[in-house]
C-alpha positions in Angstrom: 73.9 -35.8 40.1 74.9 -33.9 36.6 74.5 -30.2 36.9 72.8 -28.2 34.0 73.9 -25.5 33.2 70.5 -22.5 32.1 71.4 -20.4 29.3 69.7 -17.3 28.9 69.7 -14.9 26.0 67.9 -11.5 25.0 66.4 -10.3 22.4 65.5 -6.4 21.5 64.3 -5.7 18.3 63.2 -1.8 16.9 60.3 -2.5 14.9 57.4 -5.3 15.8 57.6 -6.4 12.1 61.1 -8.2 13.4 60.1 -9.9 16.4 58.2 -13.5 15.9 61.6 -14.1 13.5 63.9 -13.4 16.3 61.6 -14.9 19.1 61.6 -17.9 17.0 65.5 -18.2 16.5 65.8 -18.4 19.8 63.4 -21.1 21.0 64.3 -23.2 18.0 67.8 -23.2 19.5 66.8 -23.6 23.1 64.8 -26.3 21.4 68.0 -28.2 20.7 70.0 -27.5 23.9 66.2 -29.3 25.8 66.7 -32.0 23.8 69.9 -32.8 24.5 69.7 -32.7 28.0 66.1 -33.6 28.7 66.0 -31.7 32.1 64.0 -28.3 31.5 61.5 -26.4 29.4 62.1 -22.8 27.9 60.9 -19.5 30.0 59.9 -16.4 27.5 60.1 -13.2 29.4 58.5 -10.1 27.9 60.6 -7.3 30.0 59.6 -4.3 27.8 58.5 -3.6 24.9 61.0 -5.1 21.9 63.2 -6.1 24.7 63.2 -10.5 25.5 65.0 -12.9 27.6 64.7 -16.7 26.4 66.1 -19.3 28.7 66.2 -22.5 29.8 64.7 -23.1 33.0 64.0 -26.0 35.8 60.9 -23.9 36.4 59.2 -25.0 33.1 59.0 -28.8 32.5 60.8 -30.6 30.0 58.9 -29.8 26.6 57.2 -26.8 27.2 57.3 -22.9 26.7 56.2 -20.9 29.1 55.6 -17.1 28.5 55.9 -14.4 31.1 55.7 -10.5 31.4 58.3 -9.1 33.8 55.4 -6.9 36.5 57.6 -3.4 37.5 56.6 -1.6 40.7 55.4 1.6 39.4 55.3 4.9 42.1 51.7 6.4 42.8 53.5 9.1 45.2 55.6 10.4 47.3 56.7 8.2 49.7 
């Protein structure tokens, strides 16, 4: 059995203006690492605002994005 290797990288960007261009870099390239190895999909994780990770993943099938917004626990009071 060959073992893939997942690449992630992240993108964080200052304005809004500057994020679909970066966003789409990213896939495009992931694009071409799916290709090649024909084993997963790309996973788009939204982990604050302006702030990315892109990666390959087995999670997502072979020729498709998946999007994703990281949930943080957020304290209602003192424990």
């Amino acid at each position: 059995m060959t073992k893939i290797a997942a690449e992630r990288t992240e993108v964080c960007v200052l304005h809004a203006h500057d994020l679909d261009q970066a966003l789409e870099h990213e896939v495009g390239r992931l694009q071409i690492q799916a290709c090649a190895q024909g084993a997963m999909g790309i996973l788009v994780t939204r982990l604050a605002p302006g702030r990315f990770t892109i990666e390959l993943s087995p999670l997502v099938p072979y020729g498709y994005t998946y999007e994703k917004t990281l949930e943080t626990a957020t304290p209602i009071g003192k424990a």
